[in-house]
N, C-alpha and C positions, 0 to 999 in steps of 0.2 A: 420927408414925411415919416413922422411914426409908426409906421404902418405895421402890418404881420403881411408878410408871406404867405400865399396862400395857393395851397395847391388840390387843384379841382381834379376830382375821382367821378365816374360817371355813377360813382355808389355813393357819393358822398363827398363832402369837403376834408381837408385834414388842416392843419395851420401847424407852421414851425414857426420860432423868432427868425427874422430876417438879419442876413451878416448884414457888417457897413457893404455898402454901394452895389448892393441886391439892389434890380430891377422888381418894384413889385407890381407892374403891369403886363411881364410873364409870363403867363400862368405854366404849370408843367400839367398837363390833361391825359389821366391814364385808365388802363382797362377798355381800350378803341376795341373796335371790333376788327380783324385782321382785313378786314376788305377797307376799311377807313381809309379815305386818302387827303389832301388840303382841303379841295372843295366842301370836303363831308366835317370838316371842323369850323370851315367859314360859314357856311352853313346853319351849324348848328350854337354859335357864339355870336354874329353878327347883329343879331338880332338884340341884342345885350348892347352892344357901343361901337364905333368903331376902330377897327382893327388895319394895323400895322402890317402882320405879318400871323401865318399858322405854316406852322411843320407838322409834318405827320414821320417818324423814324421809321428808318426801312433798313431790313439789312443787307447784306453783299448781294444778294438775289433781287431784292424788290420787295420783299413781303413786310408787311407793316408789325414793326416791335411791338405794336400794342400801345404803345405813347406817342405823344407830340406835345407840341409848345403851342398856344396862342399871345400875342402881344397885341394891347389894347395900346390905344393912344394918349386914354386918360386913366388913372390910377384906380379913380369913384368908378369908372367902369370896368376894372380888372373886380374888384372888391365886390361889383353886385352882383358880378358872373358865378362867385361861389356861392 
């Protein structure tokens, strides 16, 4: 797929060009609230397509980087999620 890469900001969408054999049903999901955990990104994407998988990054401690991943199953529903 010709797609763009697109990566979801809870302020907004942004878009890069995607390299070759980028996943563009990935999304990269940033500005989480530090309390965010998987539940709270299935949650709030589900609703959009279904989903593969969500991470939410924590560091050495537990505490959430402010980022995570969602991975959709279909690509038309990564795309509508921005």
């Amino acid at each position: 797929c010709a797609c763009l890469q697109q990566q979801v900001s809870m302020a907004g969408a942004l878009m890069s060009p995607v390299p070759p054999g980028a996943d563009i049903c990935n999304l990269y999901v940033n500005e989480l609230p530090l309390e965010a955990d998987d539940l709270f990104l299935y949650r709030l994407f589900s609703p959009l397509g279904a989903i593969t998988s969500v991470r939410v990054m924590r560091d050495e401690t537990g505490v959430s980087k402010g980022f995570g991943f969602v991975k959709f199953v279909h690509a038309h529903d990564a795309m509508g999620a921005i």
